[in-house]
C-alpha positions in Angstrom: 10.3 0.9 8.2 10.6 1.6 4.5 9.4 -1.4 3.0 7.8 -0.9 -0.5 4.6 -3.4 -0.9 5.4 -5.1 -3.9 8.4 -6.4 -2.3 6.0 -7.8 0.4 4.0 -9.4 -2.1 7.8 -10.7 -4.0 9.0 -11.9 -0.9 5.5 -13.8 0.1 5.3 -15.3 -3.4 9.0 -16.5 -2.6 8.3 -18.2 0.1 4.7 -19.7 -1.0 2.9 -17.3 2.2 -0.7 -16.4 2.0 -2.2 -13.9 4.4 -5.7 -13.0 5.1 -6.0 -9.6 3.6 -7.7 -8.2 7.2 -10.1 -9.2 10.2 -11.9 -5.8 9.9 -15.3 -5.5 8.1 -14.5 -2.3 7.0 -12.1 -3.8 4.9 -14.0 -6.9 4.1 -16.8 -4.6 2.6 -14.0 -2.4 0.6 -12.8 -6.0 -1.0 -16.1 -6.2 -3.1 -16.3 -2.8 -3.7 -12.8 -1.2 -4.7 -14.2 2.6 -5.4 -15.1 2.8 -1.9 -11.4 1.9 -0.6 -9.4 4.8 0.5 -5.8 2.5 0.5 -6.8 2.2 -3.2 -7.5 6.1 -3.4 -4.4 6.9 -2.0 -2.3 4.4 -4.1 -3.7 5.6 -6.9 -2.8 9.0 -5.8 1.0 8.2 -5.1 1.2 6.7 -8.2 0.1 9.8 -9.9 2.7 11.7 -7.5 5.4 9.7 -8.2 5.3 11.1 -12.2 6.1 14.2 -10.8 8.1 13.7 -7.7 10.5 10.3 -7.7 11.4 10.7 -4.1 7.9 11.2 -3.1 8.2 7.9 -0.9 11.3 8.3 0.6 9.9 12.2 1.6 6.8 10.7 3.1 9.3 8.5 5.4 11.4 11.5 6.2 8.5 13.2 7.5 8.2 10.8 10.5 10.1 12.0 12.5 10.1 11.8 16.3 
């Protein structure tokens, strides 16, 4: 689905949810140290995509195709 994550995050706020951000240790070592997360490298790197092409996200959906 095409669900953009700060309208996750809206929707949680909205309805007072917390989650746990993840089980894994991977992630729970990333958490303290954000220049070694690869989610953040690759927001950071849509954002800097989306200057140049608006529909970036909507293109990344279309590509999963079946």
């Amino acid at each position: 689905y095409f669900v953009r994550e700060e309208d996750v995050i809206a929707w949680a706020e909205y309805n007072n949810l917390d989650f746990i951000r993840c089980a894994c240790r991977f992630t729970e070592k990333s958490r303290y140290n954000e220049s070694n997360s690869k989610r953040l490298e690759i927001k950071e790197f849509l954002k800097e995509v989306r200057k140049i092409n608006k529909n970036v996200d909507y293109n990344i959906y279309k590509s999963k195709r079946r």
